[in-house]
Z-matrix of the N, CA and C atoms (Angstrom, degrees):
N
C 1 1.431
C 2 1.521 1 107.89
N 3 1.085 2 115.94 1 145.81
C 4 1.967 3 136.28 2 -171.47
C 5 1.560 4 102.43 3 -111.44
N 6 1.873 5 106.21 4 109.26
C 7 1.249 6 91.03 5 172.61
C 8 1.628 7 95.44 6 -134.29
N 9 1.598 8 128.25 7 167.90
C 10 1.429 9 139.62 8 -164.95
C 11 1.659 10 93.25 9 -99.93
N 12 1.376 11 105.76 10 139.82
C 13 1.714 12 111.68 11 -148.75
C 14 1.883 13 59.74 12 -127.20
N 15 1.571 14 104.62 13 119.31
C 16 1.421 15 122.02 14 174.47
C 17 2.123 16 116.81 15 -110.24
N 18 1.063 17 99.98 16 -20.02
C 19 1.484 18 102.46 17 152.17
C 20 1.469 19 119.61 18 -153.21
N 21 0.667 20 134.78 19 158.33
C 22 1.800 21 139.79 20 -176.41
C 23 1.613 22 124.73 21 -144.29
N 24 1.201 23 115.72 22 100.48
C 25 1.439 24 102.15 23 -169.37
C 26 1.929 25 92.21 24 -113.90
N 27 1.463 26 140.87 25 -156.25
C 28 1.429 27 145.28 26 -128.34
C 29 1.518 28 85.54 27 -135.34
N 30 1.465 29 122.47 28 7.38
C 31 1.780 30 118.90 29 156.63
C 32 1.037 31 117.28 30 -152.43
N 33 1.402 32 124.17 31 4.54
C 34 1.775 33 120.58 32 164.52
C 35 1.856 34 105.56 33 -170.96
N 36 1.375 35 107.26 34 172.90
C 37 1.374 36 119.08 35 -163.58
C 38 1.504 37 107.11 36 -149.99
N 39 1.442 38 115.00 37 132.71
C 40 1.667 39 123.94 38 166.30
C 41 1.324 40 98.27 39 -88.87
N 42 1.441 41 118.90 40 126.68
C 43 1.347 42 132.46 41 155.33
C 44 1.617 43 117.00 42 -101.08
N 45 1.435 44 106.33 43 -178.93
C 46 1.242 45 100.38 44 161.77
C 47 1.600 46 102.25 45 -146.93
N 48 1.480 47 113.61 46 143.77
C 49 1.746 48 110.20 47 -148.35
C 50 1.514 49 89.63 48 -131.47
N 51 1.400 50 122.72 49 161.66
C 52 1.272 51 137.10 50 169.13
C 53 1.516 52 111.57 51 -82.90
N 54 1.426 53 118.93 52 5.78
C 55 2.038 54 116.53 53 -173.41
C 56 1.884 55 83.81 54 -149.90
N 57 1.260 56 81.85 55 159.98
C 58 1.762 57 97.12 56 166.65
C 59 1.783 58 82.11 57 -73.60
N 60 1.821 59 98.17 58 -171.65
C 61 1.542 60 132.46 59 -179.02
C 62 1.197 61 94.35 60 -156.46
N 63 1.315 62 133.47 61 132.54
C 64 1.149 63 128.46 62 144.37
C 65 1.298 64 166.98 63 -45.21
N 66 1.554 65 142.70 64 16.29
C 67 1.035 66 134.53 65 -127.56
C 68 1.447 67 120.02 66 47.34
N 69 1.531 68 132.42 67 149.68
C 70 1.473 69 133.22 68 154.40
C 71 1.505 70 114.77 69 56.85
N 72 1.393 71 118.27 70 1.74
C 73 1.312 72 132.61 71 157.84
C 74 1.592 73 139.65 72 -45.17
N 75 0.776 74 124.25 73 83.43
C 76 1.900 75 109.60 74 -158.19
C 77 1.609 76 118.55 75 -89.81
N 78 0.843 77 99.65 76 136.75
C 79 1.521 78 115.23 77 -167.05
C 80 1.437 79 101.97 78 -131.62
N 81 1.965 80 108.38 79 157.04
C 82 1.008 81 131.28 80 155.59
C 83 0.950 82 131.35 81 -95.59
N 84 1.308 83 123.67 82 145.76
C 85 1.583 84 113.94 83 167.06
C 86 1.792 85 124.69 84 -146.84
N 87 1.412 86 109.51 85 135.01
C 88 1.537 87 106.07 86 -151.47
C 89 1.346 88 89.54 87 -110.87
N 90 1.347 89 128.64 88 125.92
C 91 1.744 90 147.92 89 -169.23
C 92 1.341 91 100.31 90 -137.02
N 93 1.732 92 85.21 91 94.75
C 94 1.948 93 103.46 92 156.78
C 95 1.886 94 107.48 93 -60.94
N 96 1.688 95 110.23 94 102.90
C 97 1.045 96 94.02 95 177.72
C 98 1.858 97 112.35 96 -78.44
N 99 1.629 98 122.93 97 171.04
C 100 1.253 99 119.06 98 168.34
C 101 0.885 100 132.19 99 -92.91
N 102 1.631 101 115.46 100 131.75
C 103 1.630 102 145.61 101 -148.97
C 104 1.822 103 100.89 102 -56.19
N 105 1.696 104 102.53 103 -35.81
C 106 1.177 105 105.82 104 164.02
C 107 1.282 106 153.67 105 -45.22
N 108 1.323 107 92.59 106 -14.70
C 109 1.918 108 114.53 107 175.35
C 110 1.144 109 92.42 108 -125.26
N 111 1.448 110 135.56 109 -74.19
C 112 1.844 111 137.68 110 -174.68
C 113 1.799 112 113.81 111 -38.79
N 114 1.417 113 125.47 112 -39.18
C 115 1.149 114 126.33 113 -156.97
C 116 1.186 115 123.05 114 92.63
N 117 1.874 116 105.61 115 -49.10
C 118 1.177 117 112.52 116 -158.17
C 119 1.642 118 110.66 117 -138.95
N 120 0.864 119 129.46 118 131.52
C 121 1.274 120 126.57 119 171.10
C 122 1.062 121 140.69 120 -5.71
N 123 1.092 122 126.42 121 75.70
C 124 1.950 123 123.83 122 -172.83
C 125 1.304 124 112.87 123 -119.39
N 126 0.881 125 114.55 124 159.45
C 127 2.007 126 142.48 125 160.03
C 128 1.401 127 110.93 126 -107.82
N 129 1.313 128 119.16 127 141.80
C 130 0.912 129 138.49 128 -175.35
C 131 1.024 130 100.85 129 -121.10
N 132 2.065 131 135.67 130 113.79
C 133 1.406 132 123.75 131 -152.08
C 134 2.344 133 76.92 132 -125.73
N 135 0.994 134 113.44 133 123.64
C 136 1.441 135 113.46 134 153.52
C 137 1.499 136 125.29 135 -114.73
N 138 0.981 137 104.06 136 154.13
C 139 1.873 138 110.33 137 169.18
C 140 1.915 139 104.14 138 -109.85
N 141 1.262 140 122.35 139 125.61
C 142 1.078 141 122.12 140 -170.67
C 143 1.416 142 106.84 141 -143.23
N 144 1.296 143 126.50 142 152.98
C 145 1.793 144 130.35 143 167.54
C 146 1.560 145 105.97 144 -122.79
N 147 1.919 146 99.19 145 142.24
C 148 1.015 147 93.01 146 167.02
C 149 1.290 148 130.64 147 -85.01
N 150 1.586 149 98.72 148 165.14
C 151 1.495 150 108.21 149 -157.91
C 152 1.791 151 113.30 150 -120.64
N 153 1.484 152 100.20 151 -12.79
C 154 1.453 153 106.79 152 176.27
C 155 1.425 154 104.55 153 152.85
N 156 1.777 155 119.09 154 140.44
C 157 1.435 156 127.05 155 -164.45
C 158 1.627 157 92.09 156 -125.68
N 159 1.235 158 96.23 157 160.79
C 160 1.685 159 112.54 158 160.45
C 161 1.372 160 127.71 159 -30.12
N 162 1.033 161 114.78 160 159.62
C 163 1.795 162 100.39 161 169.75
C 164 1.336 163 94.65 162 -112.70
N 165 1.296 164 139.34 163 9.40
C 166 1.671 165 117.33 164 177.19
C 167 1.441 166 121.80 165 -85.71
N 168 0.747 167 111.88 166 151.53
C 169 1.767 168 114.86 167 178.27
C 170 1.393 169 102.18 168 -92.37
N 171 1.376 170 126.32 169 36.15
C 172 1.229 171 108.71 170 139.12
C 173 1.666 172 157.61 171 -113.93
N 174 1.062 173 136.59 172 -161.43
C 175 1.578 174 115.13 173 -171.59
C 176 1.507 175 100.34 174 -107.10
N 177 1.197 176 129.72 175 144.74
C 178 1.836 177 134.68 176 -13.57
C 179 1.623 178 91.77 177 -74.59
N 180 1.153 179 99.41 178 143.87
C 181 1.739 180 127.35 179 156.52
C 182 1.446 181 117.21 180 -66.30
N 183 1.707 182 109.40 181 123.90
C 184 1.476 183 133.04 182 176.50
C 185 1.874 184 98.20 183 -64.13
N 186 0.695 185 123.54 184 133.19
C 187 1.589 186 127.22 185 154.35
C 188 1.576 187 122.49 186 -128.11
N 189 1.048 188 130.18 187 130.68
C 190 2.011 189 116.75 188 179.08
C 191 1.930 190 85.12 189 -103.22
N 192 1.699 191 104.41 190 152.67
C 193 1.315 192 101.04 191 165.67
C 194 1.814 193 88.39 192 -149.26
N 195 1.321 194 86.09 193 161.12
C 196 1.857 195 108.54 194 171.22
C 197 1.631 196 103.31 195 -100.40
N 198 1.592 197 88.43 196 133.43
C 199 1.081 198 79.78 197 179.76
C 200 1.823 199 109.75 198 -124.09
N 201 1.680 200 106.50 199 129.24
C 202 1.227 201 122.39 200 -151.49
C 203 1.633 202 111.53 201 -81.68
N 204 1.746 203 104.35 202 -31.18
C 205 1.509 204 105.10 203 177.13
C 206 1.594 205 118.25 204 -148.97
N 207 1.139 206 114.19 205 177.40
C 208 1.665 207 93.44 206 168.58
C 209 1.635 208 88.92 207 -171.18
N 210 1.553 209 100.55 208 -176.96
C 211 1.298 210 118.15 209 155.97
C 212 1.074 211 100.64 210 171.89
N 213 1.580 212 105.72 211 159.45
C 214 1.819 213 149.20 212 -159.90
C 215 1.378 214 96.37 213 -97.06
N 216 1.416 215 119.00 214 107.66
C 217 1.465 216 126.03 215 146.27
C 218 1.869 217 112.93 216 -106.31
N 219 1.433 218 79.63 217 179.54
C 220 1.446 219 82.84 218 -169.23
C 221 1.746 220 101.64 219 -86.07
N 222 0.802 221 129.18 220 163.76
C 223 1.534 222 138.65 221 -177.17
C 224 1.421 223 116.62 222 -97.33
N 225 1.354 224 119.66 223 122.61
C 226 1.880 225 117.28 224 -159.19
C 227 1.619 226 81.58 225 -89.32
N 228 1.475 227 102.97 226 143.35
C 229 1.565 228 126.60 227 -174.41
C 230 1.367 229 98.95 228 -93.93
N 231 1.387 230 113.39 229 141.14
C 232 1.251 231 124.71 230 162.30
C 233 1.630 232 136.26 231 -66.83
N 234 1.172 233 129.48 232 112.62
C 235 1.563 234 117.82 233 165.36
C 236 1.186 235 122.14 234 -33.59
């Protein structure tokens, strides 16, 4: 699933998702960081749970999650 990562700070992130999540839910999330600061091609791979969503009933869904781990690989280049 593809969701728009609307703030991001160095222990959790507001997205916005096409499904609710439940509470205590764990998710991944893979962040092409920009070449513009890195130089070079990276991903930003985290493991995170959610931690609490919007209350609106509308589409895409707010979610906040913590995020518990991560790490920086390098990003495979395209042909």
């Amino acid at each position: 699933m593809q969701g728009e990562i609307i703030t991001m700070s160095g222990n959790g992130v507001f997205m916005r998702l096409p499904t609710q999540l439940r509470p205590n839910t764990r998710i991944t999330l893979t962040v092409s960081l920009p070449t513009e600061i890195t130089r070079i091609p990276l991903k930003l791979l985290c493991q995170a749970r959610v931690v609490g969503q919007n209350e609106s009933q509308t589409f895409p869904f707010g979610i906040g999650a913590i995020i518990d781990d991560y790490q920086i690989r390098p990003a495979r280049r395209h042909n």
